[in-house]
C-alpha positions in Angstrom: -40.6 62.1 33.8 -39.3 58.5 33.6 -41.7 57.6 36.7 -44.5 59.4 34.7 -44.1 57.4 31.6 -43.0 54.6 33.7 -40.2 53.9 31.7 -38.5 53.0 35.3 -38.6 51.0 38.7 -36.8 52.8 41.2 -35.3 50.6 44.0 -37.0 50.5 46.7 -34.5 48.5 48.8 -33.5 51.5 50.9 -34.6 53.8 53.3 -31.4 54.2 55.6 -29.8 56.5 53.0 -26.9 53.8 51.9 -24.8 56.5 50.2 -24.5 54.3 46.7 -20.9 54.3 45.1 -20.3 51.4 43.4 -21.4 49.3 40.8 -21.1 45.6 38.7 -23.0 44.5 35.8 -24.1 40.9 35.7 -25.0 40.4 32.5 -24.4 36.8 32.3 -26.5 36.0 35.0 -29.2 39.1 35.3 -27.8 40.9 38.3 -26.5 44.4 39.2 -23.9 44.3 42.5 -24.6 47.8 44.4 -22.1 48.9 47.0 -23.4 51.1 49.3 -22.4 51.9 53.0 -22.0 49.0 55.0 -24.2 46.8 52.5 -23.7 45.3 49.4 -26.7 44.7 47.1 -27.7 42.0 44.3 -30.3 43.2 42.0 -32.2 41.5 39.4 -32.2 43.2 36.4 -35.4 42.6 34.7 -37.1 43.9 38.4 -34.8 45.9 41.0 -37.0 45.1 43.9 -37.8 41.7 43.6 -35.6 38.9 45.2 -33.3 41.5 46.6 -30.1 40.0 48.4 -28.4 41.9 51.1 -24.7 41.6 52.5 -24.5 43.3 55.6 -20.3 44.3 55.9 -19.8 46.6 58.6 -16.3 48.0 59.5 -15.0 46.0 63.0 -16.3 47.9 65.9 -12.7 49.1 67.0 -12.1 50.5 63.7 -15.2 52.7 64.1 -14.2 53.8 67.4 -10.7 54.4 66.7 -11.9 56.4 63.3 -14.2 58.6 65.7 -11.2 59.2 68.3 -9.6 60.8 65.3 -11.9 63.5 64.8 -13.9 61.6 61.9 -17.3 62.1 61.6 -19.5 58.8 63.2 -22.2 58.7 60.4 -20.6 59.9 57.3 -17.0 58.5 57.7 -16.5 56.2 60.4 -18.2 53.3 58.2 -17.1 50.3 55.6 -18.0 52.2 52.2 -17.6 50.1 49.7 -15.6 51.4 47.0 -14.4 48.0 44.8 -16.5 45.3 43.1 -14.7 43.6 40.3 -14.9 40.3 38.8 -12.7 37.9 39.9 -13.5 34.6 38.3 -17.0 32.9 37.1 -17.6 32.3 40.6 -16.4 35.2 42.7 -16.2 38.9 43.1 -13.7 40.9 44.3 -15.0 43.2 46.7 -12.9 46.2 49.0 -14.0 49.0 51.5 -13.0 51.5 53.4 -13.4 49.8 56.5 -13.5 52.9 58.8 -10.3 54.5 57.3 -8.7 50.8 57.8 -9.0 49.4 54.0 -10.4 45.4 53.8 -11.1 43.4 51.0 -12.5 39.7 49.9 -14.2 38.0 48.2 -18.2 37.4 47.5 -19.4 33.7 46.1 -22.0 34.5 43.4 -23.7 30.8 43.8 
């Protein structure tokens, strides 16, 4: 119904099938930060699909392996799912993931 009416803009930004979890309204500065799996997206807010900015933040290569060794599934576990997105300062977000069943965080500079 909201497509109908366009009352909405869906984004468009993904085909891959991201798995979107988390999220961090901008307000001051007219983004949304979408965490997603092995990505982490900055949206505009008056238009989703214009300008869109893409981290790419893959769990490390051994961690995959060793999470598949252990019985995890390859596409639907063994990935850095981002989970954490908080504001850290007026420069900076605070940003964790699962990191293949081997937790990393750090931070994002929002120049």
């Amino acid at each position: 119904d909201l497509l109908l009416s366009n009352s909405c803009i869906p984004f468009l930004g993904s085909t891959e099938g991201l798995d979107f979890r988390t999220l961090l309204l901008d307000e001051e500065r007219g983004r949304l930060l979408v965490g997603a799996k092995d990505h982490i997206f900055l949206l505009n807010l008056v238009d989703v699909n214009k300008s869109v900015k893409k981290i790419y933040w893959p769990a490390a290569k051994e961690k995959v392996e060793l999470c598949k060794l252990a019985g995890k599934d390859a596409h639907t576990e063994c990935a850095n799912f981002i989970r954490v997105l908080q504001p850290y300062n007026r420069t900076h977000v605070y940003v964790c993931g699962t990191g293949a069943f081997h937790p990393l965080c750090g931070y994002i500079e929002l120049g």
